[in-house]
C-alpha positions in Angstrom: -4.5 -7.3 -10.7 -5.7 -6.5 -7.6 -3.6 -4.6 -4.5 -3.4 -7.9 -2.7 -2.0 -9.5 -5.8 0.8 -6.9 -5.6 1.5 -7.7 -2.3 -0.4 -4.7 -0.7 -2.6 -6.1 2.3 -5.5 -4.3 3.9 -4.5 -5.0 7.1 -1.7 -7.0 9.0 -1.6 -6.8 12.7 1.1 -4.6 14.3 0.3 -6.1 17.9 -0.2 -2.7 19.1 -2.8 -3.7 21.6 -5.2 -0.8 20.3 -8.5 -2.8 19.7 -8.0 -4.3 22.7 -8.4 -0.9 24.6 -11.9 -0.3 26.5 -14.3 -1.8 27.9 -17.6 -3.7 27.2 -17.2 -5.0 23.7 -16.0 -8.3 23.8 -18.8 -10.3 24.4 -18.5 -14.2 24.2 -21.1 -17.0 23.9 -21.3 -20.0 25.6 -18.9 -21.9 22.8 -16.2 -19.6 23.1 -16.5 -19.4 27.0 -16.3 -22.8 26.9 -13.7 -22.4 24.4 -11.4 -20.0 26.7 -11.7 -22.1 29.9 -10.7 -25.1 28.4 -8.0 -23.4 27.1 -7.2 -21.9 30.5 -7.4 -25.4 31.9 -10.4 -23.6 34.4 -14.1 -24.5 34.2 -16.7 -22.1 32.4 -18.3 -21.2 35.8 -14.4 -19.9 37.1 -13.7 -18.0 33.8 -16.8 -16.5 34.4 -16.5 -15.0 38.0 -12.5 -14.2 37.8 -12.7 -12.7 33.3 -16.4 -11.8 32.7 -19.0 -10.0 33.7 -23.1 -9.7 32.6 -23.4 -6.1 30.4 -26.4 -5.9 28.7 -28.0 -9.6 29.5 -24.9 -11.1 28.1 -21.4 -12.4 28.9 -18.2 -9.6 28.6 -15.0 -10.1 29.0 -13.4 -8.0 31.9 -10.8 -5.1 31.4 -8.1 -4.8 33.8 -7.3 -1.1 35.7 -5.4 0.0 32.3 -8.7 -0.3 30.4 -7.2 -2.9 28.2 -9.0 -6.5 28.0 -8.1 -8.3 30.7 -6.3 -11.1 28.6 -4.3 -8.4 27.0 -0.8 -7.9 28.2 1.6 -5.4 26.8 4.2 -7.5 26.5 3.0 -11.1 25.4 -0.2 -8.9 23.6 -3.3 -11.5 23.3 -3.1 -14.4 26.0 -5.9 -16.2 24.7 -5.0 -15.3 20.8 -5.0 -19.2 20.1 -8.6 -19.4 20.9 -9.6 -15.5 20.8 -13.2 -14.7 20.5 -14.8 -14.3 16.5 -15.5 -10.6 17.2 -11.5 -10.1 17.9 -10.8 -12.3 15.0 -13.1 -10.3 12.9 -11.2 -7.0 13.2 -10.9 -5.1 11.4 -13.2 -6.2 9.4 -16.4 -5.4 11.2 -19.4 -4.5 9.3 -20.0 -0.9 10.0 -16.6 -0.5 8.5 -16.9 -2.5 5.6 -20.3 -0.5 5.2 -18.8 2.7 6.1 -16.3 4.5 4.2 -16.0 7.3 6.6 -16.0 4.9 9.9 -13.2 3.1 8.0 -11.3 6.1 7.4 -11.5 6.9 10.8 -10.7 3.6 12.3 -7.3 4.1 10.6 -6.3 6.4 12.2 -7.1 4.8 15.4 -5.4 1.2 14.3 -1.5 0.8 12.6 -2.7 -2.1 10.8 -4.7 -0.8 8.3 -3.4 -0.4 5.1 -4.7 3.7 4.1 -2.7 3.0 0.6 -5.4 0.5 -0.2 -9.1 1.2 -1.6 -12.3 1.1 1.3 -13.4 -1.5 -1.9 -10.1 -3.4 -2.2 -10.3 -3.6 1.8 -13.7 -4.9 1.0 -12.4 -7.4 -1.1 -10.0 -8.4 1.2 -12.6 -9.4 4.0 -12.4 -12.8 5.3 -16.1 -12.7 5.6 
């Protein structure tokens, strides 16, 4: 029987707001900017000028003076979590720490929502993919 099985998840959310801290990694493509606006009920070009910036040739999401993602507020956490980009949806679950036993040791220690009482292959396992 496997951890999951038991009940035991390899991460659940605690809404702390920590991967939303920094800046420069949230990049979007032109679906999910799309995406957003919509969402926003403002076009892609104003989501663009008043969220994002270029970084690196490509399309970032803005942080705000605290460092966190500008979408993030501390109170109502993800403003956008409806329609949140695929590499926020993906954490923790990203493949340097599904490669990574050490990365993913360290990234618990940085994020509440990772299970440390499970295996780095039972958190594996438990990847959406």
């Amino acid at each position: 029987m496997t951890l999951e099985r038991a009940g035991t998840k390899a991460f659940d959310c605690k809404r702390c707001g920590t991967c939303c801290y920094g800046e420069g990694g949230i990049f979007l493509d032109p679906e999910e900017r799309d995406t957003i606006a919509a969402f926003l009920r403002i076009t892609p070009r104003e989501l663009q000028a008043r969220y994002c910036e270029q970084r690196n040739g490509r399309l970032s999401v803005k942080t705000g003076r605290d460092n966190y993602c500008i979408f993030y507020h501390r109170e109502r956490q993800c403003l956008i979590h409806e329609v949140k980009p695929r590499v926020c949806s993906l954490w923790p679950f990203y493949p340097a720490l599904l490669k990574d036993p050490d990365a993913w040791l360290l990234a618990q220690d940085a994020c509440p929502g990772i299970n440390s009482r499970v295996s780095h292959e039972e958190f594996k396992r438990q990847s959406p993919k």
